[in-house]
C-alpha positions in Angstrom: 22.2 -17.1 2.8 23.8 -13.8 3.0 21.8 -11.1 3.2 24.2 -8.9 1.0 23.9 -11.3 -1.6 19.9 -11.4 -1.7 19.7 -7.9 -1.5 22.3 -7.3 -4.6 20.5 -10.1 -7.0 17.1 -8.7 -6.3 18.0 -5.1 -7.4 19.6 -5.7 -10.3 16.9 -7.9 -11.3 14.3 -5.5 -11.2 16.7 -2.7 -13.0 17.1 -5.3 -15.7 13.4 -6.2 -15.9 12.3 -2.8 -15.9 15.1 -1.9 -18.5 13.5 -4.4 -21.4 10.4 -6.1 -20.2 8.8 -2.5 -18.8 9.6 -1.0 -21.7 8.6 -3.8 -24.3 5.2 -3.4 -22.2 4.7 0.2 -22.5 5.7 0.2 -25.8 4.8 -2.8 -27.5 1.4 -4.2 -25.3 0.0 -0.4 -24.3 1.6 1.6 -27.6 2.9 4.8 -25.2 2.0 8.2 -27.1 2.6 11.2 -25.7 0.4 13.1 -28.3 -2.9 11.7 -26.3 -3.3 14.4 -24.4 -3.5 13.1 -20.7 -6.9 13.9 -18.3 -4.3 15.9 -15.9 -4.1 18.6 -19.2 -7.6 18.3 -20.5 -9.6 18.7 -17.1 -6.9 21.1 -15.3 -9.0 22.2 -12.6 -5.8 23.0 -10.1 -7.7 20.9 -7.6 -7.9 17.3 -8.3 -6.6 17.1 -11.7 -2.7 19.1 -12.2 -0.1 18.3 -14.7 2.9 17.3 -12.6 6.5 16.7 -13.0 7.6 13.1 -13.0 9.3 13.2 -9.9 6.7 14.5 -7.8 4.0 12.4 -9.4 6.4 8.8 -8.0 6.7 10.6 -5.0 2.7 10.8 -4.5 2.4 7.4 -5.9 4.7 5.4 -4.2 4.0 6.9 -1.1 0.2 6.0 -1.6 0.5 2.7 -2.7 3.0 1.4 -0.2 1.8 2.5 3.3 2.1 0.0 5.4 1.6 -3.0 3.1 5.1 -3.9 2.0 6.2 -4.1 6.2 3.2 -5.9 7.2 2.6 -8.1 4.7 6.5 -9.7 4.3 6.6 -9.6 8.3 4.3 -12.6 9.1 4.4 -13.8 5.7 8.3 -14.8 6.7 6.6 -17.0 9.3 6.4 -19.5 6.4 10.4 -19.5 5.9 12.0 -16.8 3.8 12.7 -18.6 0.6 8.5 -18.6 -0.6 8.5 -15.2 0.7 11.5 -13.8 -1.4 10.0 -15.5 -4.5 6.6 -14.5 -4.4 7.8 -10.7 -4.1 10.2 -11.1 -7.0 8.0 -12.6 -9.4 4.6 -11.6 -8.5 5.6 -7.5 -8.7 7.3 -7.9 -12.1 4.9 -9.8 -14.1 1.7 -9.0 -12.0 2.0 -6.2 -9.9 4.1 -4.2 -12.1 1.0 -5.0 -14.8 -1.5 -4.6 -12.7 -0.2 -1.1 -11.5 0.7 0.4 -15.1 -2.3 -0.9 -16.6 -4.7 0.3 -14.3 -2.9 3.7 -14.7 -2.9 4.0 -18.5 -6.3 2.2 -18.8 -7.8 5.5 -16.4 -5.7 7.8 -18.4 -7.5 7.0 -21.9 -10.6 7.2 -19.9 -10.6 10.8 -18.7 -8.8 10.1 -15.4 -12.0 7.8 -14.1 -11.6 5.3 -11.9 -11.2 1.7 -12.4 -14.6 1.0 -11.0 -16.1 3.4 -13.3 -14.5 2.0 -16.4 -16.1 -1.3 -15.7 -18.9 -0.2 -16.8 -17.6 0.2 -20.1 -15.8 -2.8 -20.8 -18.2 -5.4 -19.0 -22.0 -3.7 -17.9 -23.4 -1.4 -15.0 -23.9 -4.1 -12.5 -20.0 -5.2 -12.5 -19.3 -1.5 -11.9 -22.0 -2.0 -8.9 -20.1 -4.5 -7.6 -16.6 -3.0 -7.8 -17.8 -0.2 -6.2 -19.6 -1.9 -3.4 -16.3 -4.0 -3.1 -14.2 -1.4 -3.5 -16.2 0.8 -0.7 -16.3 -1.8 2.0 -12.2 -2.6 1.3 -11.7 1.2 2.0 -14.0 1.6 4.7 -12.1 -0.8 6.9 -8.7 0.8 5.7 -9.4 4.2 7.2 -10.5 2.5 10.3 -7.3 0.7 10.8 -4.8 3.0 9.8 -5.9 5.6 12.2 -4.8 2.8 14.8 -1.7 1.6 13.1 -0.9 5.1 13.3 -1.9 5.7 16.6 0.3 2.1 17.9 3.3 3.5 16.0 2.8 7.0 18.5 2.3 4.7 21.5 5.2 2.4 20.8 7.8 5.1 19.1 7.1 8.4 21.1 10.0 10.0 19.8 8.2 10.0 16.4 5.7 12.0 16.7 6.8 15.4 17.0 8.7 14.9 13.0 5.1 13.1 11.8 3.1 16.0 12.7 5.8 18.6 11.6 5.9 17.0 8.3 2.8 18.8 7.6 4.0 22.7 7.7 7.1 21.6 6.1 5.4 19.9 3.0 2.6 23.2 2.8 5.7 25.1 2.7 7.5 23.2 -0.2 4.4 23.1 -1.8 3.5 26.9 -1.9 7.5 27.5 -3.3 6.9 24.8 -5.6 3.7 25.4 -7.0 3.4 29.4 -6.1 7.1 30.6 -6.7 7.8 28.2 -8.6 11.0 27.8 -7.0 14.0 25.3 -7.4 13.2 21.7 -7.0 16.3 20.1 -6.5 17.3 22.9 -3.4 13.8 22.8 -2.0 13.8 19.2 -1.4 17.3 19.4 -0.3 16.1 21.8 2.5 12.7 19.6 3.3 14.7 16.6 3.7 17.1 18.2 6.0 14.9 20.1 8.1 12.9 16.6 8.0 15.6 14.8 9.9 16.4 18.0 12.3 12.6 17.3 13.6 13.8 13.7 14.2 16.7 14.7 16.6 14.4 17.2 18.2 11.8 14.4 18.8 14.4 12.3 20.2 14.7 14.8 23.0 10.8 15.6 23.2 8.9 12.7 23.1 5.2 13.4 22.9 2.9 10.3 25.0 -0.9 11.2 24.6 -2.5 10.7 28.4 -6.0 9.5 28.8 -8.7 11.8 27.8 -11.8 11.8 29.3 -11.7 8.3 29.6 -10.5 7.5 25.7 -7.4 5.8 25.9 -4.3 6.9 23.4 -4.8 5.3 21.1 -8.6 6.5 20.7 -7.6 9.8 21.1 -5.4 9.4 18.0 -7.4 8.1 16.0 -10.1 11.0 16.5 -7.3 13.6 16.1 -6.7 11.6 13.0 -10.0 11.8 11.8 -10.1 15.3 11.9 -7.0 15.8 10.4 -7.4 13.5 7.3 -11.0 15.7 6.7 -9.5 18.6 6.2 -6.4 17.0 4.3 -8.6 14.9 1.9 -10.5 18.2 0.7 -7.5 20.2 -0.1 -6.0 20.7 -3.8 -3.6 18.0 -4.0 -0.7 20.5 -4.3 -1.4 21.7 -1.2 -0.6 18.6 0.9 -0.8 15.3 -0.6 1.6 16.2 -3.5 4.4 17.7 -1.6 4.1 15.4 1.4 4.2 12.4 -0.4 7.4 13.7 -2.3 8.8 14.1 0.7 7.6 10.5 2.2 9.7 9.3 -0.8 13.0 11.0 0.2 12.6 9.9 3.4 12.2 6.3 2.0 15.3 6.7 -0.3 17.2 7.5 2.5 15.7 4.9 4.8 16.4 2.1 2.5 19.8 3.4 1.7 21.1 3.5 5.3 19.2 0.2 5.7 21.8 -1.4 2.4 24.3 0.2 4.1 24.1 -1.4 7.6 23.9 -5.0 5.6 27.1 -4.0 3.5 29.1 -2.7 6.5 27.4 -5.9 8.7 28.6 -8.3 5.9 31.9 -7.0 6.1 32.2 -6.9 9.7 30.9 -10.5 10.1 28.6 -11.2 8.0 25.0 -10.3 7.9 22.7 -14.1 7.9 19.3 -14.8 7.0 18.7 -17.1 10.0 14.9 -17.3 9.4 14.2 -21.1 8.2 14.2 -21.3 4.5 10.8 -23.2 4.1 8.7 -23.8 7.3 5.3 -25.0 5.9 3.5 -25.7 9.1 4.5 -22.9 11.6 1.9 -23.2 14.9 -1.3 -22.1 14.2 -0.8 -20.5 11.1 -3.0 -21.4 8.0 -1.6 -23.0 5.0 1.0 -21.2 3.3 -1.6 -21.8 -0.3 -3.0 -19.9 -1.0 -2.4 -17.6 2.0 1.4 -16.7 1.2 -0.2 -15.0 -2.0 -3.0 -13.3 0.1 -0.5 -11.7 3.2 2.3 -10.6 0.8 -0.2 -8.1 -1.4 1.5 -4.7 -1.8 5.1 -5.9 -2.7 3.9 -8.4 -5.1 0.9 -7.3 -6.1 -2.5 -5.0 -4.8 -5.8 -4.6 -5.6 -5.6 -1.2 -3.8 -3.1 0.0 -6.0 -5.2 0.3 -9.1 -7.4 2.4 -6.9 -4.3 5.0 -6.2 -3.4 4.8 -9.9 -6.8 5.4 -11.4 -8.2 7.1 -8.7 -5.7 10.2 -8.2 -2.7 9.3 -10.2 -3.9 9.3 -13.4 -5.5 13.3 -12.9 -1.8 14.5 -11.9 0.8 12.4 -14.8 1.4 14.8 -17.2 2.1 12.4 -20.3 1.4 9.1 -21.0 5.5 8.3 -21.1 5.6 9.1 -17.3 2.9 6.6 -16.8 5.6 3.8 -17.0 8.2 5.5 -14.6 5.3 6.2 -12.3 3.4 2.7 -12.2 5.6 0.3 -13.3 8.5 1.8 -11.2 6.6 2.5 -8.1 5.9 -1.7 -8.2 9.0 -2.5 -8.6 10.9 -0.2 -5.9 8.0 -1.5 -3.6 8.8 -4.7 -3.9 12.7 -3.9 -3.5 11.4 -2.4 -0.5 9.4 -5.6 0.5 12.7 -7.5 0.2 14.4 -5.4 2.8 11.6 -6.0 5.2 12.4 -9.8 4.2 15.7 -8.9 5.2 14.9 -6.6 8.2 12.8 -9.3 10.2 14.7 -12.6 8.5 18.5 -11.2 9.4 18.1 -8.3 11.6 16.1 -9.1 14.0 19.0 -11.9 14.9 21.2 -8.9 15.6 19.7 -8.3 19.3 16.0 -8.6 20.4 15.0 -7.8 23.9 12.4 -9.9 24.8 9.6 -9.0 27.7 11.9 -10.2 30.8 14.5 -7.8 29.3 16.5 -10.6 28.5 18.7 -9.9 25.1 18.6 -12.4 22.3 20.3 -12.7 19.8 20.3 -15.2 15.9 17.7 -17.6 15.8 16.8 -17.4 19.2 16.0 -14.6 18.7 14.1 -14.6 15.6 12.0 -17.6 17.6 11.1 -16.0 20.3 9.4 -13.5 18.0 7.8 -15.7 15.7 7.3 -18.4 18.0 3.2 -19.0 16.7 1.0 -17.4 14.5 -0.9 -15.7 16.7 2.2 -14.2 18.7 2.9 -12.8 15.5 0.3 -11.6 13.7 -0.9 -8.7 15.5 -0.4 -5.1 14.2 2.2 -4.2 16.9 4.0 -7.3 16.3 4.4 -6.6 12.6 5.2 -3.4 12.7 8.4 -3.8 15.7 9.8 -6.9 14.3 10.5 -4.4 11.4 11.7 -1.6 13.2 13.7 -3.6 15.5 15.1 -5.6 12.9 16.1 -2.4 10.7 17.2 -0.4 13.4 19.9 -3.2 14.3 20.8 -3.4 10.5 21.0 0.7 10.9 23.2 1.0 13.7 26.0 -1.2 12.4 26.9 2.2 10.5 28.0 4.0 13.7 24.1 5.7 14.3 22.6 5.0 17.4 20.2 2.4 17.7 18.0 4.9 18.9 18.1 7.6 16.5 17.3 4.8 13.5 14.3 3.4 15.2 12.9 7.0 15.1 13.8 7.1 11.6 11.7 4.1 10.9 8.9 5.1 13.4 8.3 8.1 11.9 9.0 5.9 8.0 6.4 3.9 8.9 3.6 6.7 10.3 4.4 9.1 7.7 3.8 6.4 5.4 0.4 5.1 6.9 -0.4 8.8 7.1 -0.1 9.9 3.2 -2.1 6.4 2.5 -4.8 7.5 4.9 -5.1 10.7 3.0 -5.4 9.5 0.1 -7.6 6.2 0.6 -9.8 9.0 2.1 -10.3 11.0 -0.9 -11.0 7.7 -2.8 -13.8 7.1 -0.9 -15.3 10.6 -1.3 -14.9 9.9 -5.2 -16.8 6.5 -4.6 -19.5 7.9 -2.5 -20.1 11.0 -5.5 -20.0 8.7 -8.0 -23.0 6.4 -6.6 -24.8 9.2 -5.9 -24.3 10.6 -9.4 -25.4 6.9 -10.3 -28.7 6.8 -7.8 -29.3 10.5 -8.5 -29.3 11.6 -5.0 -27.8 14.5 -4.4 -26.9 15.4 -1.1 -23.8 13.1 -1.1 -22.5 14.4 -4.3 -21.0 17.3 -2.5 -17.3 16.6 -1.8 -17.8 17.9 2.3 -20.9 15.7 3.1 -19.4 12.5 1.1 -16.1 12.9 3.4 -18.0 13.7 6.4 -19.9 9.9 5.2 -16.3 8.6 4.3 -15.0 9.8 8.2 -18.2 9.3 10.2 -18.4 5.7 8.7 -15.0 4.6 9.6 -14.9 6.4 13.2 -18.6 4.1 14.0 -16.1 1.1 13.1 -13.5 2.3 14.4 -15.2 2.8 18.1 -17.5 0.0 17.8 -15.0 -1.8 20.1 -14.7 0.4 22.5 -13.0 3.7 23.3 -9.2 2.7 22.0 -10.6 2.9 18.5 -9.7 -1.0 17.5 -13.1 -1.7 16.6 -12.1 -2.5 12.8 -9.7 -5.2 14.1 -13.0 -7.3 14.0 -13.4 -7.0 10.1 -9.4 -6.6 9.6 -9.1 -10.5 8.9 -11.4 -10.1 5.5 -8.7 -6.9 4.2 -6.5 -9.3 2.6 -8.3 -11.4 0.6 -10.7 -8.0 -0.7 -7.4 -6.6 -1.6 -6.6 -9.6 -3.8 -9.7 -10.2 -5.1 -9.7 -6.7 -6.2 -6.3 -7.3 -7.8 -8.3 -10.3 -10.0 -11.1 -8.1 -11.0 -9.1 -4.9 -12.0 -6.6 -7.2 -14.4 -10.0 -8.7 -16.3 -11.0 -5.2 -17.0 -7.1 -4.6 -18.2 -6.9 -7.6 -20.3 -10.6 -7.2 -21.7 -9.1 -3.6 -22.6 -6.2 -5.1 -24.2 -8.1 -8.1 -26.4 -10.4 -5.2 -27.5 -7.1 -3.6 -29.3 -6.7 -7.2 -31.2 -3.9 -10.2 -30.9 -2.8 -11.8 -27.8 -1.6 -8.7 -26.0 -4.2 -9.3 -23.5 -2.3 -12.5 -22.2 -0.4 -10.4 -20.4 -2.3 -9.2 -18.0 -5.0 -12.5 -18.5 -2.7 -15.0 -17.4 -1.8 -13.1 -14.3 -5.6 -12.2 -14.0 -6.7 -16.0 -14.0 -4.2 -16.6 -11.5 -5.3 -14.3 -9.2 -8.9 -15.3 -9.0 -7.9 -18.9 -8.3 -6.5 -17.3 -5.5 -9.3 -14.9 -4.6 -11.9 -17.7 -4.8 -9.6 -19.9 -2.8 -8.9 -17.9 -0.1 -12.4 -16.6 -0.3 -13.6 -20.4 0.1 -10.9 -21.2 3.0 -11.8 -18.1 4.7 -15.3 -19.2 4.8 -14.7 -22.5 6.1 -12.4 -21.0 8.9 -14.4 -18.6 10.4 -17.5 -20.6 10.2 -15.6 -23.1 11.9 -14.5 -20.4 14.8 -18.5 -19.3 15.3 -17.8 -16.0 14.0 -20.8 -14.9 12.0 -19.8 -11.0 11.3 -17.0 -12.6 9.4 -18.6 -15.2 7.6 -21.5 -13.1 6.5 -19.3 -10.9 5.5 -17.0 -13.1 3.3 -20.1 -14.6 2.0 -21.4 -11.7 0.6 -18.1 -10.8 -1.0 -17.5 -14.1 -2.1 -21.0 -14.3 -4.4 -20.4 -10.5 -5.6 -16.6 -11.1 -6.7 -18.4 -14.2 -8.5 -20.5 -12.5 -10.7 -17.8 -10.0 -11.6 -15.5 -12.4 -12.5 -17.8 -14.6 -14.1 -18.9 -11.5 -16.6 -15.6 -10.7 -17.2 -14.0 -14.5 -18.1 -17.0 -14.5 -20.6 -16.2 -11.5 -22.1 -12.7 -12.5 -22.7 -12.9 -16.2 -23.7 -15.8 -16.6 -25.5 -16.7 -12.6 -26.6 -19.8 -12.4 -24.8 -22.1 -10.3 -26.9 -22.2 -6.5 -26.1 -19.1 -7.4 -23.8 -16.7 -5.3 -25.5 -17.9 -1.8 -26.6 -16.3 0.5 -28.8 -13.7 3.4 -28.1 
């Protein structure tokens, strides 16, 4: 299939479905009103909750939600041929993701900006909110473990990145203080950020920064503790300082990445044509599991994310300045991530034929080339191998445009750090909010100051982190179990959404039910299958583990299905 021709039917699908079907959502299922005053007005503290323009408020979304997710997820998911792949991103962000996101969002924002765990409590009982939180802390907890290393792999791999990842920071303090303190011109300011942006990519073409062994820590442990530091001090500032700006710029740097991306397919079609030469349907690649339910488990952000209705309830909903933004804001942020998933489809499924140098420097090229990479499971599954199929594949796409392949790997190295960096910020902060709020719950007070309950969130994840050994890839252990929390997350966030929606009367809540009950068949079925795998490979850590999960996510679920289907008593409470 040409890749031209995917890429074109995909976009205007979601600009139609977001045209009439977000719109009959937010106005018809959720009843938009901008006269409820929204948490970011009512509790302006300047800190965590700040009316902000529209704009700004996508930009610090989007660039939360997606991280990472939408490359990694799509890159070994394509394992299972393209065609699965391209369908489950379509229709599972526009009638679940999409849902999922905006829901969570405007369900948080008629609750005082509280979090989705929080407001579980409300709509089911105190132990469900327990048991999000617990789930909801451990999912975290291995998320700042990791992406300290996917971000320290991207530095080992793309040198030449890191000198525009780390400037990034002065530039977006700087934006921020015009913005926020001079209340200076958007439209130029960003112009200038943006440019200056790329300038430090060129520089760090020409000054590649490799971290050398420290004191016996490896780079990639140094990194990480670098990282650590960093993300401390980042996760306690006012969101205008940092997050806010930086992410608005993470978004301009994505527009422009995926526009020079559709560019090198529409100048490759025309040159040749551009091929998806990944099989369409290859159910039984070596050593991969079955593609159900995991196809719905590896593609999460792109289709749909438990971890976005933490971003959306957890820091979104303090900065949207009225409820009308909410739909721009979550519904558009799902569906531009999963156009975005769709050019990673594209990026390892096409471009990746282009030319791929293997380890004998031999050049490949079509679907020998896109073999070699994806020749089993396990030779593609690894962080690395996730991440570079990407950038390889894009840069190729890239450089049909007359840049130099070189130049638009950098672009994407630092796309993808930049990216991993604004989630590990703000996954950070999340956990902080976690950690006060059970101590608020347990009345103990030490950890409901915001320094010691980051110090807990950082400490926490550096012990995983390091329990491996000095490179810091101790939470590759746990990694495996990621997945499947996200999605089960996904499941129990859409009960509390549809048990929201019931309580306002009629069948609205079918909308996010139906995609609810679907996604805890596939949360207790890949719960179940992960159980029987890892049992299976001796691996008790992970069994115990999924175990636990698998009896907590139960009970949740359980609670909630009753509440919904049969009106358990004292289930649904009163605004």
């Amino acid at each position: 299939m040409s890749a031209l021709l995917l890429v074109v039917l995909t976009f205007i699908a979601y600009i139609v479905m977001y045209k009439f079907y977000g719109r009959f959502i937010g106005k018809k299922i959720f009843k938009v009103n901008d006269e409820h005053k929204a948490p970011s007005v009512e509790f302006r503290d300047d800190i965590d909750f700040v009316p902000t323009k529209r704009a700004v408020i996508f930009g610090h979304h989007f660039a939360s939600i997606a991280g990472t997710g939408p490359i990694v997820g799509p890159a070994i998911a394509i394992i299972w041929g393209w065609v699965p792949a391209v369908l489950w991103v379509i229709f599972g962000s526009i009638f679940m993701g999409a849902i999922h996101d905006f829901g969570s969002l405007m369900l948080s924002m008629r609750n005082e900006g509280k979090s989705i765990s929080e407001i579980s409590e409300k709509y089911i009982n105190k132990r469900c909110k327990f048991i999000f939180f617990l789930i909801v802390f451990f999912g975290i907890w291995i998320v700042i473990a990791v992406f300290g290393l996917i971000i320290a792999l991207i530095f080992a791999m793309f040198p030449e990145s890191v000198l525009a990842v780390w400037c990034q920071i002065p530039i977006a303090i700087i934006l921020g203080y015009i913005l926020y303190k001079r209340n200076g011109n958007l439209r130029l300011s960003t112009l200038v950020a943006v440019f200056i942006m790329f300038l430090t990519m060129v520089l760090g073409h020409y000054v590649p920064i490799t971290m050398p062994t420290i004191a016996n820590i490896p780079a990639t442990g140094v990194w990480s503790i670098i990282l650590f530091v960093y993300v401390f001090i980042a996760s306690l500032l006012p969101v205008t300082t940092l997050l806010q700006p930086r992410d608005y710029i993470n978004t301009w740097l994505l527009i422009v990445s995926m526009l020079l991306i559709v560019g090198g397919i529409i100048v490759a079609t025309f040159k040749g044509g551009l091929e998806i030469i990944a099989p369409a349907i290859q159910l039984h690649p070596q050593g991969a599991p079955p593609i159900l339910p995991f196809i719905f488990i590896t593609i999460a952000c792109g289709a749909i994310s438990g971890f976005h209705s933490l971003i959306g309830s957890g820091t979104t909903s303090k900065q949207v300045a009225k409820e009308s933004d909410a739909l721009f804001v979550g519904f558009g942020s799902m569906l531009t991530e999963g156009f975005l998933a769709i050019l990673v489809i594209v990026a390892v499924s096409a471009g990746i034929g282009i030319a791929y140098q293997n380890g004998d420097g031999q050049i490949l090229h079509g679907i020998s080339a896109w073999n070699h990479h994806y020749t089993s499971w396990s030779a593609s599954s690894g962080l690395g191998s996730k991440i570079s199929a990407f950038v390889i594949g894009a840069g190729n796409i890239i450089e049909t445009t007359g840049i130099s392949k070189d130049f638009a790997i950098i672009i994407m190295g630092v796309f993808v750090a930049s990216f991993a960096g604004t989630s590990l910020d703000t996954v950070t902060r999340l956990q902080r909010y976690i950690i006060q709020e059970i101590s608020r719950d347990i009345k103990f007070k030490p950890t409901q100051n915001k320094f010691i309950a980051t110090t807990v969130s950082i400490v926490s994840a550096g012990i995983l982190a390091f329990s491996g050994g000095a490179d810091g890839n101790g939470a590759l252990a746990l990694w495996p179990l990621f997945s499947i929390i996200n999605q089960t997350l996904a499941a129990l966030a859409l009960i509390i959404i549809s048990l929201y929606l019931k309580k306002k009367g009629g069948l609205k809540w079918l909308f996010s039910g139906i995609p609810a009950f679907f996604m805890c068949v596939i949360a207790f079925w890949g719960l179940i299958a992960n159980e029987i795998s890892f049992i299976d490979q001796h691996r008790p850590l992970l069994y115990i583990t999924n175990g636990i999960i698998f009896i907590l996510a139960f009970i949740f679920i359980y609670e909630g299905i009753s509440g919904l289907l049969f009106n358990k008593k004292n289930q649904l409470q009163k605004n």
